[in-house]
C-alpha positions as CSV (number, residue, x, y, z in Angstrom):
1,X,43.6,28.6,40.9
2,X,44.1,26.3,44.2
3,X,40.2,26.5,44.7
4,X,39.8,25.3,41.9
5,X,41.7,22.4,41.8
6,X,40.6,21.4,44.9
7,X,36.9,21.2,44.0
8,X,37.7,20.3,40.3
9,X,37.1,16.7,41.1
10,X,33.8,16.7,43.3
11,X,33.0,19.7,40.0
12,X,32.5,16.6,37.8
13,X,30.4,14.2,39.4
14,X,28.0,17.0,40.8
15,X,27.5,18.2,37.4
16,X,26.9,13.8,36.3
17,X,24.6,13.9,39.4
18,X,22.8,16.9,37.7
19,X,22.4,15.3,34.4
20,X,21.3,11.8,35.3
21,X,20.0,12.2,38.4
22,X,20.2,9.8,41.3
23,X,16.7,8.2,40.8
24,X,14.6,8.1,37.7
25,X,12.0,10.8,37.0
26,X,8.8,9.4,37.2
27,X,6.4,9.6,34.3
28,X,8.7,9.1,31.5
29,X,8.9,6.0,29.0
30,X,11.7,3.9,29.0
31,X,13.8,3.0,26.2
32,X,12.4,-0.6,25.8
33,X,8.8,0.6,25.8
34,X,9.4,3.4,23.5
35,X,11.3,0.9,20.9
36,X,8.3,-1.3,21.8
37,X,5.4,1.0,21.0
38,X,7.9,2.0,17.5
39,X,8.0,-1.4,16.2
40,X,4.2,-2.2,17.3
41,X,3.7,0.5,15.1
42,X,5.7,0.1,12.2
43,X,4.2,-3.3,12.0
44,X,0.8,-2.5,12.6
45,X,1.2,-0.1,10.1
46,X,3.1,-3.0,8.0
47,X,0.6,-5.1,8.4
48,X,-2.7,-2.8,7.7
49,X,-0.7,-2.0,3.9
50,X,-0.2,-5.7,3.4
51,X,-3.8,-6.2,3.8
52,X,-4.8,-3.3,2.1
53,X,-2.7,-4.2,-0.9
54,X,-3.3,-7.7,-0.2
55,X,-6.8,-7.2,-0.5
56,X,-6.8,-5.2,-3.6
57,X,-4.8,-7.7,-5.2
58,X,-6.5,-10.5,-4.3
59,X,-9.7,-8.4,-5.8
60,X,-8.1,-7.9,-8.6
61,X,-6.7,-11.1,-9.4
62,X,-10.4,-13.1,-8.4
63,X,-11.9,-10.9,-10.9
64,X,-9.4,-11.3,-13.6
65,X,-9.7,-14.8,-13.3
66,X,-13.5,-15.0,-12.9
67,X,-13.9,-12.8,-16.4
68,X,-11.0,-15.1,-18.1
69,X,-12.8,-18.4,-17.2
70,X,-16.2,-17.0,-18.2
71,X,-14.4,-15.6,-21.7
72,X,-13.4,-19.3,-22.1
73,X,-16.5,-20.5,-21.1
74,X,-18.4,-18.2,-23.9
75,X,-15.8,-19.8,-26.2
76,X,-17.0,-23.1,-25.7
77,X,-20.9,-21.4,-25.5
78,X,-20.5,-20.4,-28.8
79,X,-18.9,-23.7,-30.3
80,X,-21.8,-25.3,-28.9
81,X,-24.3,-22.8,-30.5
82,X,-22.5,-23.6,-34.3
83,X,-22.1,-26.6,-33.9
84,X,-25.7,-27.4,-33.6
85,X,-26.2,-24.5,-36.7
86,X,-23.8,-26.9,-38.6
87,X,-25.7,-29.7,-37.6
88,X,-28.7,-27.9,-39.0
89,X,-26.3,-27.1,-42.5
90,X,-25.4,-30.5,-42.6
91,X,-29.2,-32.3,-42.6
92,X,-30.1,-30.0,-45.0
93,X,-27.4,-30.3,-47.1
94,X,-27.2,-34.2,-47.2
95,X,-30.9,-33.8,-47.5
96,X,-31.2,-31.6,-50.8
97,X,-28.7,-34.2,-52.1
98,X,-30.6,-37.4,-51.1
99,X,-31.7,-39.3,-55.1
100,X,-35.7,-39.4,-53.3
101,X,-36.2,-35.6,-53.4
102,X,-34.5,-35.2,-56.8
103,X,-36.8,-37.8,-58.5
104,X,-40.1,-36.3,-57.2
105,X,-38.9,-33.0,-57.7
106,X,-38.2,-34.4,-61.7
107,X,-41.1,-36.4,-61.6
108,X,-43.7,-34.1,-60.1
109,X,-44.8,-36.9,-57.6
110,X,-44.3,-34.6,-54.4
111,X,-46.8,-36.7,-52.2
112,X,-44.0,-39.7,-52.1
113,X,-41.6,-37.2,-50.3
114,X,-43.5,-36.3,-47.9
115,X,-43.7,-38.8,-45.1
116,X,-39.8,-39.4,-45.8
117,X,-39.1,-35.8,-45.1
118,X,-41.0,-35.6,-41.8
119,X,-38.7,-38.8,-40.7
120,X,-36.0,-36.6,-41.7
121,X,-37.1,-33.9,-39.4
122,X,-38.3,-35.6,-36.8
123,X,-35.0,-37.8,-36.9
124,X,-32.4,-34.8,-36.3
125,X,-34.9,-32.8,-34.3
126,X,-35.5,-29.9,-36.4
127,X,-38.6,-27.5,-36.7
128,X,-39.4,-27.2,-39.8
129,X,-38.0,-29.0,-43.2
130,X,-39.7,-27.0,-46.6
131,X,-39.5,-27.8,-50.2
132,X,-39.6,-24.9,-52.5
133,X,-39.2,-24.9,-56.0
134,X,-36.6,-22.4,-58.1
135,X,-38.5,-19.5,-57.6
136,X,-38.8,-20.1,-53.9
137,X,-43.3,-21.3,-54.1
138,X,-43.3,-23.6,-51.6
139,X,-44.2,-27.4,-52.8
140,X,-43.8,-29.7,-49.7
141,X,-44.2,-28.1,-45.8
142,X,-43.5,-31.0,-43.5
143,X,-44.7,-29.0,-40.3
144,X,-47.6,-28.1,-42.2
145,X,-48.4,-30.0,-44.9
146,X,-51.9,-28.4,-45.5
147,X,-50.4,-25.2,-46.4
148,X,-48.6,-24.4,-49.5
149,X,-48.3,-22.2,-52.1
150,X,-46.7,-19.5,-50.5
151,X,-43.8,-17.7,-51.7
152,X,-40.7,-17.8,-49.4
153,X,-38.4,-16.2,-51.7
154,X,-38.2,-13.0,-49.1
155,X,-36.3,-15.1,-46.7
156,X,-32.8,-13.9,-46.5
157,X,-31.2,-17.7,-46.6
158,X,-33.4,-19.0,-49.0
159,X,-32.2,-15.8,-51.3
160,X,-28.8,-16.2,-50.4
161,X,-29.1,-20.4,-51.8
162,X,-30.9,-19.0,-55.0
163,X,-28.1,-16.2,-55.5
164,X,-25.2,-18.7,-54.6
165,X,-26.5,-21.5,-55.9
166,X,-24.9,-23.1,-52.6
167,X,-26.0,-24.5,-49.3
168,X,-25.9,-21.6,-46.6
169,X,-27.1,-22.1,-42.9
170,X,-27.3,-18.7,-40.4
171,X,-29.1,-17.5,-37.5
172,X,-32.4,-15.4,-38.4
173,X,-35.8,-13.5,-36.9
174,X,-39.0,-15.1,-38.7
175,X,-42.1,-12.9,-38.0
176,X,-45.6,-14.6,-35.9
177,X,-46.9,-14.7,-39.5
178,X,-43.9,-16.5,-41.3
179,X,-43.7,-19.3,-38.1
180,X,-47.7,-19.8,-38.2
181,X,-47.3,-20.5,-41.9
182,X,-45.0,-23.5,-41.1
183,X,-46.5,-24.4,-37.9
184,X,-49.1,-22.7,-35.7
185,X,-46.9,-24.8,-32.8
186,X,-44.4,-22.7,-33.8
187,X,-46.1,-19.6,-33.8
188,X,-47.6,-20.6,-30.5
189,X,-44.2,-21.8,-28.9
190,X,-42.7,-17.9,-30.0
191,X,-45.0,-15.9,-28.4
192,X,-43.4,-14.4,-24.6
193,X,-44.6,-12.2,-22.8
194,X,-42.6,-10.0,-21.0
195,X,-41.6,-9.8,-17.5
196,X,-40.9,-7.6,-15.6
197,X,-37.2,-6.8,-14.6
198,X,-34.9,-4.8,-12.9
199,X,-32.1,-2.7,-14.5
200,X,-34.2,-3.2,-17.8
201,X,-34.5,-1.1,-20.6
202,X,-37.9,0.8,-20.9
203,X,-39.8,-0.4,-23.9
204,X,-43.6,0.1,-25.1
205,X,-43.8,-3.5,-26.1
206,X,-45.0,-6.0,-23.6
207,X,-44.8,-9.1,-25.5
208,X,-42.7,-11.0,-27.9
209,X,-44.4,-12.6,-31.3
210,X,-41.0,-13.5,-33.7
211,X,-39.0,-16.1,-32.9
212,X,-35.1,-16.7,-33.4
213,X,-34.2,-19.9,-35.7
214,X,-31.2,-22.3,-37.1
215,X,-31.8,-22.2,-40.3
216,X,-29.9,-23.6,-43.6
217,X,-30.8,-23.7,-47.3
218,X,-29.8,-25.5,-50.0
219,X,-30.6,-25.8,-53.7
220,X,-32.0,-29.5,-55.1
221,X,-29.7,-30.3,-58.8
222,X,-30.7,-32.7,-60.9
223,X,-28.0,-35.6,-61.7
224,X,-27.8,-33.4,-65.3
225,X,-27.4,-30.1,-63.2
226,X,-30.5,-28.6,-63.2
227,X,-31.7,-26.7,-60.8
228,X,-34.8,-28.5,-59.9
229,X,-36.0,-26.5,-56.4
230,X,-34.8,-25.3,-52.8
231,X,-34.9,-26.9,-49.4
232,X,-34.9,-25.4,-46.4
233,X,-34.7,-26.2,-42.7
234,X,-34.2,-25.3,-39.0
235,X,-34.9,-24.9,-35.3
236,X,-36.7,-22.5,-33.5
237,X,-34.6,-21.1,-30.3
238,X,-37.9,-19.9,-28.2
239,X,-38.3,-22.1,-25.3
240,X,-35.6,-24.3,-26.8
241,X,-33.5,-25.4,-24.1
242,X,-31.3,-28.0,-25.6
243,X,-28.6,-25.5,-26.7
244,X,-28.4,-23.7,-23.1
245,X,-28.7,-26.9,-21.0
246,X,-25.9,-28.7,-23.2
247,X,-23.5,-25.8,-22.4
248,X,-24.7,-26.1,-18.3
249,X,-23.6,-29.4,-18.3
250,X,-20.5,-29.2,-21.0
251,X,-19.0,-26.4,-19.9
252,X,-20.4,-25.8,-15.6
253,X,-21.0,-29.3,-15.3
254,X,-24.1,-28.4,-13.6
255,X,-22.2,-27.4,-10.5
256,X,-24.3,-25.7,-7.9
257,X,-23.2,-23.5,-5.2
258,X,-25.9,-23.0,-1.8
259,X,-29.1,-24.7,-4.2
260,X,-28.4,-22.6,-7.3
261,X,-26.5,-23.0,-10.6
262,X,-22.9,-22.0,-10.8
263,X,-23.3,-21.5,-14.4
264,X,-25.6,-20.0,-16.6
265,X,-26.7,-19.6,-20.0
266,X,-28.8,-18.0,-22.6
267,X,-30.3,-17.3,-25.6
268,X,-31.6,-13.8,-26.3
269,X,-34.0,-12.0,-29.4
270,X,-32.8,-8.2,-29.3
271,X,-33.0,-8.0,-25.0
272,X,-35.3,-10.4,-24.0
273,X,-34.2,-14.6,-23.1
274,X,-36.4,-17.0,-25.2
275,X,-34.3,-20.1,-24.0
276,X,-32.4,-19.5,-20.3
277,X,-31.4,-21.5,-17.6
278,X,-31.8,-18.5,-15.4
279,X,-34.2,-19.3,-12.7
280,X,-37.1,-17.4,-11.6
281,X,-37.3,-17.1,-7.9
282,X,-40.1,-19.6,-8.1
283,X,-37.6,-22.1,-9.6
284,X,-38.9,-21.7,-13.4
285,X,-37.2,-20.5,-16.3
286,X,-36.4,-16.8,-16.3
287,X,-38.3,-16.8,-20.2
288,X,-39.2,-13.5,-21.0
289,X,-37.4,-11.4,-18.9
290,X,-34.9,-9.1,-20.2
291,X,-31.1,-8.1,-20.1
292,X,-29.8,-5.1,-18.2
293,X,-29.7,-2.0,-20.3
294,X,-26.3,-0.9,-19.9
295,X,-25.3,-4.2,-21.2
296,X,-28.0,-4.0,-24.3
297,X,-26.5,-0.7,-25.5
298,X,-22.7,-2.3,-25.4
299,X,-23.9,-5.5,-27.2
300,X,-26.9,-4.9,-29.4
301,X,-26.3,-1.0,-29.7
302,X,-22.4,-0.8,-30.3
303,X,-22.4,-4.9,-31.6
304,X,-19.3,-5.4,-28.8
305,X,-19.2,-7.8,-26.4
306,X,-19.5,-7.6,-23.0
307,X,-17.2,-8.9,-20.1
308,X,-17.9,-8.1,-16.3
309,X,-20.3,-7.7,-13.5
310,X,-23.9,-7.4,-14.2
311,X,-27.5,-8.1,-12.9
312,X,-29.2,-10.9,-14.4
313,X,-32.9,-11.5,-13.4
314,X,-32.0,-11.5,-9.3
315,X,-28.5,-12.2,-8.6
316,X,-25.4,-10.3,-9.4
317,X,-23.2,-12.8,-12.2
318,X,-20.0,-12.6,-13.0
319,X,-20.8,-12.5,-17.2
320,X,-19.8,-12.6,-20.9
321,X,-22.4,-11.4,-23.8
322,X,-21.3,-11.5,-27.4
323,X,-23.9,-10.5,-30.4
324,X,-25.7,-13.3,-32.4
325,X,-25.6,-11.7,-36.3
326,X,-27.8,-12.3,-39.2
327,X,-26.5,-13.9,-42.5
328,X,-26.6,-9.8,-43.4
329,X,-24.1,-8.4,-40.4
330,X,-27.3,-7.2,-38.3
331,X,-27.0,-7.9,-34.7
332,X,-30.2,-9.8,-33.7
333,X,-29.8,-11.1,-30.5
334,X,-27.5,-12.4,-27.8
335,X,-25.3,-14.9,-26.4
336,X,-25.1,-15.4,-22.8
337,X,-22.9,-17.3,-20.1
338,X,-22.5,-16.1,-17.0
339,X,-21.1,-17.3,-13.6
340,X,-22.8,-17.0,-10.1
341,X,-20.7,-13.9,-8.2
342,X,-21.2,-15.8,-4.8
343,X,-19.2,-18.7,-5.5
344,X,-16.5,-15.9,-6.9
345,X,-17.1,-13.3,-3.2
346,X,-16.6,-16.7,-1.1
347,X,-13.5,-17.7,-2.7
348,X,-12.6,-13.9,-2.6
349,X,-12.9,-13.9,1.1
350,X,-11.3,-17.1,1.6
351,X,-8.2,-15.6,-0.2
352,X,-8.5,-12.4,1.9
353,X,-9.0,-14.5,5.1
354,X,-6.1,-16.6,4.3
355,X,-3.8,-13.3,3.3
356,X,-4.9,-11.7,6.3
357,X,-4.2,-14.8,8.7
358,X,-1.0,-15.2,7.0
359,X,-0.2,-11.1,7.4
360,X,-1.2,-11.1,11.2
361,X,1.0,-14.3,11.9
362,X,3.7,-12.7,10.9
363,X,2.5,-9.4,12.4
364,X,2.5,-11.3,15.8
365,X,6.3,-13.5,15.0
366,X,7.6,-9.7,14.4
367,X,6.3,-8.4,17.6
368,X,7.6,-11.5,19.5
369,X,10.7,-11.0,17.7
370,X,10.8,-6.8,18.5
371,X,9.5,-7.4,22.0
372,X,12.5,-9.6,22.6
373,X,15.0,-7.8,20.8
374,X,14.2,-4.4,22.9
375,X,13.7,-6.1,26.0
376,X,17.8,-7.0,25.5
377,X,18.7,-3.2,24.2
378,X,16.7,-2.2,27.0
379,X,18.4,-4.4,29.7
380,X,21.8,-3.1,28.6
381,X,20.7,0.8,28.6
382,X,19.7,-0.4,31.9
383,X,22.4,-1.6,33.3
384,X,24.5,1.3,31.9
385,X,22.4,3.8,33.3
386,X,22.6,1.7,36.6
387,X,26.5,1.9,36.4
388,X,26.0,5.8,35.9
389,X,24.0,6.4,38.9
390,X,26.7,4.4,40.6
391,X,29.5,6.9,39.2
392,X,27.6,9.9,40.1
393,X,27.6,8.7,43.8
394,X,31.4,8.2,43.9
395,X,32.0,4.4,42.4
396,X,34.4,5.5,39.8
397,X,35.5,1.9,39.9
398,X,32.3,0.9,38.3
399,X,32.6,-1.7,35.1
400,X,29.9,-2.6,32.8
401,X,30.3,-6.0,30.9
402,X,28.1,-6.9,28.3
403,X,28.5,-9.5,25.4
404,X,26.0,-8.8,22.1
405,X,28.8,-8.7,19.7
406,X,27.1,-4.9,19.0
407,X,27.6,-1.4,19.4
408,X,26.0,-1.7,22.6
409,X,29.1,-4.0,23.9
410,X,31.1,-1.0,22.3
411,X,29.6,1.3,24.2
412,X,29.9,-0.4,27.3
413,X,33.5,-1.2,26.8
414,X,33.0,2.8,26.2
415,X,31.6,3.5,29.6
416,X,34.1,1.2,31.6
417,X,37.1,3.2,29.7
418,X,35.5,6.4,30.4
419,X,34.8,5.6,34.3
420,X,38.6,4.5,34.2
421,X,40.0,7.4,33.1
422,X,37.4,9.7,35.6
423,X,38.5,7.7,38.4
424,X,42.5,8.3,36.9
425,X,41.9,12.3,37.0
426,X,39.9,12.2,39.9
427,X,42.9,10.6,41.8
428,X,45.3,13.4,39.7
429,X,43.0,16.2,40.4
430,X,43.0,15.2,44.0
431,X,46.9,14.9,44.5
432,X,47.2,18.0,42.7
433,X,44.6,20.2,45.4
434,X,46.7,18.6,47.9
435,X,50.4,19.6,46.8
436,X,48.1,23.5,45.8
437,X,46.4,23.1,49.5
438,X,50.1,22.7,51.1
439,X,51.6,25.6,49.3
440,X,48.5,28.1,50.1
441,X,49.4,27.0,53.2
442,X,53.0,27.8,53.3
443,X,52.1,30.7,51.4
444,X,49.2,31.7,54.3
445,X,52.1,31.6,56.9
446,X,54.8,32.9,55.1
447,X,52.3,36.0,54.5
448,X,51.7,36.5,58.3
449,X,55.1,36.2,59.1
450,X,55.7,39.0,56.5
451,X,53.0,41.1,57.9
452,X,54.4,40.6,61.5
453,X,58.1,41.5,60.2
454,X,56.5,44.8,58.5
455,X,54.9,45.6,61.2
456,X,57.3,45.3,63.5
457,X,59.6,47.5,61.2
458,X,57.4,50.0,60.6
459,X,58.0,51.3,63.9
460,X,61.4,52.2,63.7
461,X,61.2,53.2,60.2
462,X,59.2,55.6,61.3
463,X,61.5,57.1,63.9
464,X,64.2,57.1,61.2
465,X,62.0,59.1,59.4
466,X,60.6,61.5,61.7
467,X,64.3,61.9,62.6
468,X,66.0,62.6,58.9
469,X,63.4,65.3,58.4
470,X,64.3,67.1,61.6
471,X,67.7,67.1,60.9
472,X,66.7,68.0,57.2
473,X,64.9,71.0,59.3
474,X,67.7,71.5,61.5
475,X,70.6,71.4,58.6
476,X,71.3,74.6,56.8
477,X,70.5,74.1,53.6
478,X,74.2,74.0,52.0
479,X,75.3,71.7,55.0
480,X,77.4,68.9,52.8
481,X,76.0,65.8,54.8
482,X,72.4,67.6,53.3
483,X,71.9,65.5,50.3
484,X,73.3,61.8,51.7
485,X,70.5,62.6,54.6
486,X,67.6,63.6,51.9
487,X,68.5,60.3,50.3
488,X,68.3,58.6,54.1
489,X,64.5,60.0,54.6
490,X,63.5,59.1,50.7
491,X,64.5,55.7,50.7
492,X,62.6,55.8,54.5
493,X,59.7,57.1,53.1
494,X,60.0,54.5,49.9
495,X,60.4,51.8,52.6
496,X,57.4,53.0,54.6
497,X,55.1,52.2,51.2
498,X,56.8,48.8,50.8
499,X,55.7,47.7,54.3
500,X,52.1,49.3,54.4
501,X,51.4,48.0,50.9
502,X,52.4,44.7,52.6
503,X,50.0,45.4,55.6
504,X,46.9,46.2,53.1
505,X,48.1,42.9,51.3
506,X,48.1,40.5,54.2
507,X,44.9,42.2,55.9
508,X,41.5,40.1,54.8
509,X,39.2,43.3,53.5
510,X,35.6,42.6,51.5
511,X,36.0,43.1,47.6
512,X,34.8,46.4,46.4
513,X,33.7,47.7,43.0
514,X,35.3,51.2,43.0
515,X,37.3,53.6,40.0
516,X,41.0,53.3,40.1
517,X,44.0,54.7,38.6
518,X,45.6,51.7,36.9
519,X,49.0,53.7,36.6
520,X,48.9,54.3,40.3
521,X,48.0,50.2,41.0
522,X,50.8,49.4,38.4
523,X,53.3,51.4,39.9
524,X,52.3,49.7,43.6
525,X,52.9,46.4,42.3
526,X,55.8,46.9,40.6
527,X,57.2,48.7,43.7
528,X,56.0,45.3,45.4
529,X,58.2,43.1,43.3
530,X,61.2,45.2,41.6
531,X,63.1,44.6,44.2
532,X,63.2,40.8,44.9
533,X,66.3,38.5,43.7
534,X,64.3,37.0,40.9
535,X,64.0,41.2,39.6
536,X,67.6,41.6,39.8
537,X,69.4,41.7,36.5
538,X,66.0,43.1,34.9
539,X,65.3,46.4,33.9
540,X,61.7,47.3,34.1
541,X,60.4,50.5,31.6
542,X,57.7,51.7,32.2
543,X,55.0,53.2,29.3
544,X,51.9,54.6,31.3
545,X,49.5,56.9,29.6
């Protein structure tokens, strides 16, 4: 218990020494690199989802924007394309009802018409302008005045005037044959041949000989209503560019992007352009080459439009088809606008660019931010490992002051507590091993003084011995002084044990492992101690098995 004490003290900080060691181990990462290399991580990591997401969604957004500007853009395509139909409905309208037509067509003097009616056509720059009469013989062909005669009744507008008895205007396919009839410039102007081009649909064909027109009818009353005849007018589309250019410069207004067109449009019959402002490579019109055939099977196949990404001639465009429709429902051909993707993947990467810029600034304020913030965790664990390396060595006065308004001022306020109190016990522990180091001293002599005193006495005691058994031996054995001597040489003899268990107690001798009999060491050491002052009064029993 005294050794103890006494090295209680010196215990502790051998045992801190142990644990923290007086220098530290090489090889091993501090605390404000490890925090470092976590927080470069996190917002590396941070920063590589932000673009990634970033990214996406800027993709995403680009492209939703691109397809709603370019579905507003074959909005005002398509205005474009009825409005010049409706300019077409109007001429011929205005024109069935003009008093000129009416009184030839009464009169029979068709030749006066004529020259009028080729001003008219001429005037709102339309194709063809044909007089028919009620059963749909043509009287008066102002493309073609040689020819007439021929029976246009077929004609699905011209039928639809006769059955309504009203103007009607609509989009349809004349053969080579029904466009050389009312012009062989017309016929001529049809014909494409095809070119060709990628991403294409296969087709046995190599040429195109019908042509797409604006067309409108209208049937000719007298003042008396009388149906005296039918007129009928249009445009041909093939290699008609005033529809496509108008919505270039309405809608794109022409806007070009590194020498080429931003914005695009075009007229198609069934898959192939008869009136584009797609460019060849060569700078010409893209006429007679065709549309993709993924998009052909959505549009003219399924009659849905088409919204997205797609190949057109040499470029990838960001696009919008819709179907053009007969008067009868049929899908005939298409209408095109379409957007250059280039302008669309610059902006796109100027976004990203901007995103990414923006994501790395901030990656780099955070790590200027986390570099500083762990260099002043760091420098406090430092100086609190500092001020444990000085505690292990014996400075148990050590304080550590720090002021972060944090848990790490708690734990230093912590630390300085805890060295207070170690210094406290230290100074306890060591007063204590003193006062225990006096008494094992007292104790020490006060032990060899015993084992002198014993044996000094044992000498004697054994002459008192020896004697009381030869006058035991000498005494008859009914001698009346017989029984006070026996008691003499017992309590001799129970002396004698006292003062050689005393001996074997004060003599130093190496600890042995050996079998005893505890009753027989219980019974010594209560023969040791039974009969001291503090035993008096006290009545030992004892219960050995």
């Amino acid at each position: 218990m005294t050794g103890v004490a006494a090295v209680a003290g010196p215990a502790i900080l051998q045992r801190l020494r142990t644990r923290t060691g007086s220098q530290p181990r090489r090889g091993r990462r501090t605390i404000g690199a490890r925090l470092i290399r976590n927080d470069l991580l996190v917002i590396a990591v941070a920063v590589v989802v932000f673009g990634l997401v970033g990214t996406s969604l800027v993709n995403r957004l680009v492209v939703a924007e691109a397809q709603r500007v370019v579905q507003n853009d074959l909005n005002a395509a398509r205005a474009i394309f009825l409005s010049r139909l409706s300019d077409v409905h109007d001429v011929v309208r205005l024109t069935a009802d003009r008093f000129f037509l009416k009184e030839a067509l009464r009169t029979g003097r068709l030749a006066q018409v004529a020259d009028e009616l080729g001003r008219v056509r001429a005037g709102e720059g339309l194709d063809f302008l044909t007089v028919t009469d009620e059963q749909g013989t043509v009287l008066v062909r102002t493309s073609n005045p040689a020819r007439a005669g021929d029976n246009r009744s077929g004609d699905e507008l011209l039928s639809a005037a006769q059955s309504t008895r009203a103007p009607v205007s609509g989009v349809a396919i004349w053969s080579a044959a029904d466009l050389w009839r009312e012009s062989p410039d017309l016929a001529e102007r049809a014909y494409i041949r095809f070119v060709e081009t990628p991403k294409a649909r296969p087709r046995a064909e190599m040429e195109e000989t019908a042509g797409m027109v604006l067309e409108a009818a209208a049937p000719i009353w007298s003042n008396d209503g009388e149906l005296l005849g039918l007129l009928y007018g249009g445009m041909l589309l093939n290699r008609n560019y005033e529809i496509v250019d108008r919505v270039k410069s309405t809608v794109f207004q022409a806007l070009r992007y590194h020498g080429r067109d931003v914005g695009t449009a075009t007229i198609f019959l069934d898959d192939v352009r008869i009136a584009t402002n797609v460019l060849n490579r060569d700078g010409t019109r893209a006429v007679g080459t065709r549309i993709a055939a993924d998009v052909y099977a959505r549009v003219v196949g399924e009659g849905q439009p088409w919204i997205g990404r797609a190949f057109v001639v040499n470029a990838w465009y960001i696009t919008a088809y819709e179907p053009i429709r007969s008067i009868a429902g049929r899908v005939i051909g298409i209408l095109y606008v379409g957007m250059l993707e280039d302008r669309y993947v610059e902006m796109r990467r100027r976004a990203v660019a901007i995103l990414l810029g923006i994501a790395l600034a901030g990656g780099l304020i955070s790590m200027a931010f986390s570099y500083h913030v762990s260099r002043r965790i760091s420098a406090a664990v430092h100086r609190l490992v500092s001020a444990s390396r000085e505690l292990t060595h014996g400075n148990l006065g050590v304080t550590v002051r720090l002021e972060t308004g944090d848990e790490l001022e708690d734990l230093a306020e912590a630390f300085t507590t805890m060295a207070a109190a170690l210094q406290a016990r230290d100074e306890q522990l060591k007063e204590q091993a003193r006062t225990r180091l006096m008494q094992s001293e007292r104790l020490a002599i006060t032990g060899q003084l015993a084992a002198g005193v014993a044996h000094e006495l044992n000498n004697p005691l054994q002459g008192i011995l020896a004697y009381s058994h030869l006058l035991l031996e000498l005494l008859p054995v009914d001698h009346p002084v017989r029984d006070t001597l026996q008691k003499i040489a017992d309590q001799a003899n129970r002396s004698r044990e006292i003062i050689r268990g005393l001996l074997d107690f004060a003599r130093p001798r190496p600890p042995q492992v050996k079998p005893v009999d505890l009753n027989a060491v219980l019974q010594e050491c209560v023969a040791l101690v039974e009969n001291q002052a503090m035993f008096h009064n006290i009545r030992v029993t004892r219960r050995l098995q």
